[in-house]
N, C-alpha and C positions, 0 to 999 in steps of 0.2 A: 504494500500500500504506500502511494506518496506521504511522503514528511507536510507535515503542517504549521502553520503561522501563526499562534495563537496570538493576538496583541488585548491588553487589559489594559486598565485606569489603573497608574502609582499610587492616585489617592484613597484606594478603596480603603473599607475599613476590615477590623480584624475578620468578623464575619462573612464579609462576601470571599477573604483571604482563603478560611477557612472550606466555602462551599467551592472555591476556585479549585482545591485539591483536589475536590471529591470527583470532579469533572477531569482533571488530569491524569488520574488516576485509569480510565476509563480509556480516555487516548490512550496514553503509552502503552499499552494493555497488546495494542495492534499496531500501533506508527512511534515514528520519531516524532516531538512536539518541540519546538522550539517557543520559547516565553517571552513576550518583550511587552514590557510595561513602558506606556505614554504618561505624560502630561501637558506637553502643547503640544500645536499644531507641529514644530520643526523637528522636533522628538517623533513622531509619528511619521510625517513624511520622509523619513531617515529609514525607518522602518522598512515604510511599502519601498521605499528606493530596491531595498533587495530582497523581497519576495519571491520574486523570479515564480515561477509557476507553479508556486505551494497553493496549498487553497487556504484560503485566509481563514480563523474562527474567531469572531468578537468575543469576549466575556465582559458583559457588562450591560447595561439598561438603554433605553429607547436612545439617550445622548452618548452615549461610547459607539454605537448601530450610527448614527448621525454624523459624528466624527468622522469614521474610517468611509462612509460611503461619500460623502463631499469628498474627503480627500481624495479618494480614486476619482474621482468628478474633474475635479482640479484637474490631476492628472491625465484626464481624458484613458484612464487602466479601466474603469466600470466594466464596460463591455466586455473586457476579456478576462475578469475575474469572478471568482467562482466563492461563496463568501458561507459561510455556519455561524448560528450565532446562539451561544449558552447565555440564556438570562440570569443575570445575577441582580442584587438592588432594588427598589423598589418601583419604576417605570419601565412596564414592560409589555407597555400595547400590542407594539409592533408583534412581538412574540405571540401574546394572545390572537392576535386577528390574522394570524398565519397559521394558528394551533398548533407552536411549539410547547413542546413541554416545557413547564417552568420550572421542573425538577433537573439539577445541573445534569447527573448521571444517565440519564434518559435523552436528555439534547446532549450528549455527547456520541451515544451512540445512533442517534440522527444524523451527527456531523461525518461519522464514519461511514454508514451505512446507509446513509438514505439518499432519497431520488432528486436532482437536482431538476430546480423547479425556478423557469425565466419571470421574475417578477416588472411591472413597468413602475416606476416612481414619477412621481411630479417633480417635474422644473419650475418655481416661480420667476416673479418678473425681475429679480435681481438677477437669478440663474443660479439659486442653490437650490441643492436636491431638498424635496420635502419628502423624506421618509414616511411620517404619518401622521395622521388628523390632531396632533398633538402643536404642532406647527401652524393652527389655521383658526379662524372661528372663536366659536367657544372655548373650547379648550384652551386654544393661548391663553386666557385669561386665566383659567380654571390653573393652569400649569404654574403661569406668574407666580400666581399668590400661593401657590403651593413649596414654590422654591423655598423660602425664608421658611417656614415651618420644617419642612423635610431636611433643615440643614439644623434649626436647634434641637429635631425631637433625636435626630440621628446621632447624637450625642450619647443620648439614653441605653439601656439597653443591657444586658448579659448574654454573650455567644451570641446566638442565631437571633433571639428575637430583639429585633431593634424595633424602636416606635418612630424611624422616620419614614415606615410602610403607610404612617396615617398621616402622611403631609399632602397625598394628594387627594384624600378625600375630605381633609380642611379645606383646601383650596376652591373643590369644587363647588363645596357648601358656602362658603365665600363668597364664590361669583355669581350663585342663585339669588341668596338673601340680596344683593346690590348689584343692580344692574345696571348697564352706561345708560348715560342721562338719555330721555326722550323728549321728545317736542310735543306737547297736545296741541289741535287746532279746537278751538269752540267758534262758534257762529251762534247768532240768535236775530231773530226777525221781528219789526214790528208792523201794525199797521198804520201807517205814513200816508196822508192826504195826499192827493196830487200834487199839489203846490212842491210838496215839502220833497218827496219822493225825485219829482224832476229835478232840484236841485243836487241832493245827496248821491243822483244817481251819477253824472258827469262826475263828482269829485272820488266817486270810492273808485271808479275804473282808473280815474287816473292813479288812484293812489296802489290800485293791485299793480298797474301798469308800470311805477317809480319801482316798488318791492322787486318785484319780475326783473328789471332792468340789474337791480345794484344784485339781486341774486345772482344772477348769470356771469357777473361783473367779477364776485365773491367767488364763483365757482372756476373762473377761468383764469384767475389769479392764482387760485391753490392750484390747479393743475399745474400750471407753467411752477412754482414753486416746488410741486410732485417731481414732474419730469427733471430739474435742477438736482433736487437732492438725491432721485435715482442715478442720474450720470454721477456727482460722487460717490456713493455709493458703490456702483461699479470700478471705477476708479482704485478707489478705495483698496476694492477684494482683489483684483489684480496685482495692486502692490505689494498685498499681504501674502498672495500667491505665490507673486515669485520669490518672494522675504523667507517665504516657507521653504520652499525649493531650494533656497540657497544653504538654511541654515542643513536643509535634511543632506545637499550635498557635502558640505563642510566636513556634519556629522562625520558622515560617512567615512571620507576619505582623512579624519584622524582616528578613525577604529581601523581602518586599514595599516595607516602607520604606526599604530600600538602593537598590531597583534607581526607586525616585519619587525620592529623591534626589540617585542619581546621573543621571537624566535629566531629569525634565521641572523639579527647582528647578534642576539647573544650566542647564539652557536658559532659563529664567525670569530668572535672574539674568544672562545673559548679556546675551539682550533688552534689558535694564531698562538694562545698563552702556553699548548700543549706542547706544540708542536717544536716553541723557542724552548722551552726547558729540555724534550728528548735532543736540540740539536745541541745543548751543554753537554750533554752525557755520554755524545756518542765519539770515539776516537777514528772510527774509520772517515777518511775523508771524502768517500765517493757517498754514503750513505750520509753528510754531513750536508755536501752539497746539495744531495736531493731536499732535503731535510730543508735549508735554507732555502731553497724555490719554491718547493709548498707552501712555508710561513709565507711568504711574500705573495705569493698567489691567493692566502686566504685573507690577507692583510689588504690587499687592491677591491677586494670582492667586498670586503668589511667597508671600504671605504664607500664602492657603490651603492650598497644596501645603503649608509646613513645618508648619501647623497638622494637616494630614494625618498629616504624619512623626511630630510628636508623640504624637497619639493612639492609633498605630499601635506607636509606640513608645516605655512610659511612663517614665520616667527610672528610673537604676539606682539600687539601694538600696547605698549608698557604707557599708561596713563592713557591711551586712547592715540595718542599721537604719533604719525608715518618716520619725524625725525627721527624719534628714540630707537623704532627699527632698523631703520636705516645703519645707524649707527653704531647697534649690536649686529648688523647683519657683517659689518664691516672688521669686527672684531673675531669675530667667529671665520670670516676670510684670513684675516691675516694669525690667527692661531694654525688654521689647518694648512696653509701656508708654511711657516714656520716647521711644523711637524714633519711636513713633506720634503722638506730640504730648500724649499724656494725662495729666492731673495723678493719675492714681488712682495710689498708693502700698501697696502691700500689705505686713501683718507678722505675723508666723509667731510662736509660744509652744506650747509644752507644761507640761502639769498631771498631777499624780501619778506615780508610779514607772513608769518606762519597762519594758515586758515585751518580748521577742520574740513576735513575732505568727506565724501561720500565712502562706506566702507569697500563699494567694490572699485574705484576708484584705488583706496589704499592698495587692497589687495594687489591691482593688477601693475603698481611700481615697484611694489617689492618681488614679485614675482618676474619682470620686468629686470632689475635690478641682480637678486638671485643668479639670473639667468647671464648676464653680459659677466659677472664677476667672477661666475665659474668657467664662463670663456676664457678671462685673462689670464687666471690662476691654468687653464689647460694647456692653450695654446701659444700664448702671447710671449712667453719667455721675458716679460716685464719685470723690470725695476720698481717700478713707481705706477700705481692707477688712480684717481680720482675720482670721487663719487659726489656728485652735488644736486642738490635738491631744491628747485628753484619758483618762489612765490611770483607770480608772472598778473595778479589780478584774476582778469578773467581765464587764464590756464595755469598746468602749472608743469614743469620742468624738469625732466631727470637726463643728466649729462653724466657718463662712464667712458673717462678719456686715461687712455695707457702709454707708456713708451714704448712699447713693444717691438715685435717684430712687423706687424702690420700684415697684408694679407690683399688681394686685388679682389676689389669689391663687386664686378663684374662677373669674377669667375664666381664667387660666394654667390653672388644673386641666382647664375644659371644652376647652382648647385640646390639653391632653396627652391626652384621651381621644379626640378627634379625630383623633391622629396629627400636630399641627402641634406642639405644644413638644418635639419632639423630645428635647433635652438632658433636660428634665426627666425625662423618661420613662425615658430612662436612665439616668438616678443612679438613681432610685428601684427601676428591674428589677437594678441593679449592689447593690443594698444586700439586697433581701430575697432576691436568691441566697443572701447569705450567712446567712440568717434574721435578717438587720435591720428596720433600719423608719427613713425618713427624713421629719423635717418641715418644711414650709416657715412663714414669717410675713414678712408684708409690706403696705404699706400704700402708695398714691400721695404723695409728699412724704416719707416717712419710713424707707426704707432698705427693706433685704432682709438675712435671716437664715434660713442653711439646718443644718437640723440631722440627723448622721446617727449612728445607735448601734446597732453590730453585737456583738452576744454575743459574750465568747471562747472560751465551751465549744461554740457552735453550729458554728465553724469548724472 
């Protein structure tokens, strides 16, 4: 049987904890389960990021169900995902009006065993999924007012039985007893002489006529108001979209560089520490030698793995600010520098008024940066490199100028169109995401100097 996805709420309480086993228990019984508990949006779409074609199973109530189906929404993944959902908590419509069981152990082996069943959902007019009537009408309300109680009574409670099962039937009793305001109309008639009649009668058309007027006037104002606040709105979720996307990327690719870290550099490094002590102990010198090209071969490997980690993951911005990176990026150059045997020295400057940037902005100079100084440090056979970071107003400025050997900037271009200068290729698709534009100058004997200037209205 395929491996599965189980994703849960980190904030549950001990009780839903406890009925979450009793359901796992049931999985693992037949499949591998894999566990990952959310709490936002970027925590979760980290998640779905690598689901890959496990079948997803929710555990948790009508808003954990709500959660992961927007997000595959977002992602435009819906359609090709395949979803089980164990009710836990105390909202759990959806479940009823699909007749899941609400016993965990029993929708568990529904989630194993049973017949996968095409559901349609409603799209409202912002474009999030509406799971269920929970979302809509009545209920919103009933729901509202039920939050605040379901969150002090859920407090309460010993093991299993909790009392914030009775938050949404306060709620709904709530929004029976008081209901949104209405409007009565009364009328009454009397009988009016001619005289009086003809007069009263020209003045009351005009005056339904004035109402009619400034109502239509009132309704067409809120509309345009309506339609205003929906395009932000939209807006809005878009931003939040790709904000989610990014952090779920992020996520991702530093659990990637934990898990090269914590395995193949520290097995790299162990090698390398092995391999230097047997080559103390050995007298022969042919098995000495070999001895010595191993270490050295595990010791280059050791260095591409953390060159991995690096890239994978780019130093953190220390108080929020691109300088400070910069700056430690510059140091951490000229250590492994240093270590390596290389005279090249590099030094770091800033020009003009320091702004706060946009984070993917930040990211895409140091990355940027990263990128040209592990060129010098490779190829450039540099003395001296310079690294400056420059407040330009409306742009801003990153210059990475060497003594080097230099290099014909021609032949690099037809190699980057090729697909062989790889690095270059990437600074330059990292810069005109941002709507930048990056130059190169360079000549054989006479250094390298790269130039890049990203707008800051474009970010």
């Amino acid at each position: 049987m395929d491996p599965l996805l189980l994703i849960a709420n980190s904030d549950a309480g001990t009780a839903e904890q406890e009925t979450l086993e009793d359901a796992l228990k049931v999985l693992r019984t037949h499949t591998d389960v894999e566990v990952c508990k959310t709490s936002n949006p970027g925590e979760l779409d980290g998640v779905l990021h690598r689901a890959g074609s496990r079948r997803i199973v929710v555990a948790g109530g009508d808003g954990s169900l709500h959660a992961v189906v927007s997000a595959l929404h977002r992602r435009h993944d819906l359609s090709r995902s395949t979803l089980a959902l164990i009710p836990l908590g105390t909202g759990n419509d959806f479940a009823r009006g699909t007749g899941i069981s609400l016993d965990p152990a029993e929708a568990a082996e529904v989630a194993l065993f049973g017949d996968v069943r095409p559901l349609d959902l409603l799209v409202d007019e912002l474009g999030e999924v509406v799971v269920n009537n929970v979302h809509a009408g009545a209920s919103a309300q009933a729901s509202r007012r039920a939050a605040r109680w379901k969150t002090r009574l859920g407090r309460l409670g010993v093991g299993k039985v909790n009392l914030g099962k009775l938050g949404y039937p306060i709620g709904a009793a709530l929004a029976a007893v008081k209901p949104p305001f209405g409007i009565s109309v009364w009328g009454a008639a009397t009988h009016l002489g001619l005289a009086v009649g003809t007069i009263l009668g020209p003045l009351i058309s005009a005056g339904v006529a004035i109402v009619i007027g400034l109502g239509y006037r009132a309704m067409s104002q809120e509309t345009r108001d309506r339609q205003a606040l929906i395009l932000d709105l939209l807006a809005t979720r878009e931003e939040l979209a790709a904000a989610s996307r990014e952090a779920g990327t992020l996520a991702e690719r530093e659990r990637i560089a934990r898990e090269i870290h914590d395995t193949v550099a520290q097995g790299l490094s162990s090698i390398q520490m092995l391999l230097h002590a047997a080559e103390r102990d050995v007298d022969d010198e042919p098995t000495r030698e070999k001895l010595r090209l191993a270490r050295e071969t595990a010791a280059e490997n050791l260095g591409e793995t953390r060159r991995f980690i690096r890239e994978l993951t780019p130093p953190s911005l220390d108080e929020q600010t691109l300088p400070a990176a910069l700056r430690r990026l510059t140091e951490a150059m000229n250590e492994q520098a240093e270590q390596s045997g290389s005279a090249t020295r590099v030094s770091f400057r800033t020009s003009g008024e320091p702004t706060m940037l946009p984070m993917a902005v930040d990211a895409t100079l140091l990355r940027i940066a990263q990128g040209a100084l592990a060129n010098v440090l490779r190829h450039a056979d540099a003395t001296r490199a310079e690294l400056t970071l420059s407040y330009l107003g409306d742009e801003v400025a990153l210059d990475v100028v060497d003594d080097g050997v230099g290099f014909d900037p021609a032949a690099a271009q037809r190699e980057e169109v090729d697909g062989v200068a790889f690095g270059l290729r990437a600074m330059r698709q990292r810069a005109e995401r941002q709507g930048g534009s990056i130059e190169l100058e360079s000549a054989p004997g006479e250094g390298t100097a790269v130039s890049v200037r990203i707008p800051v209205g474009s970010a």
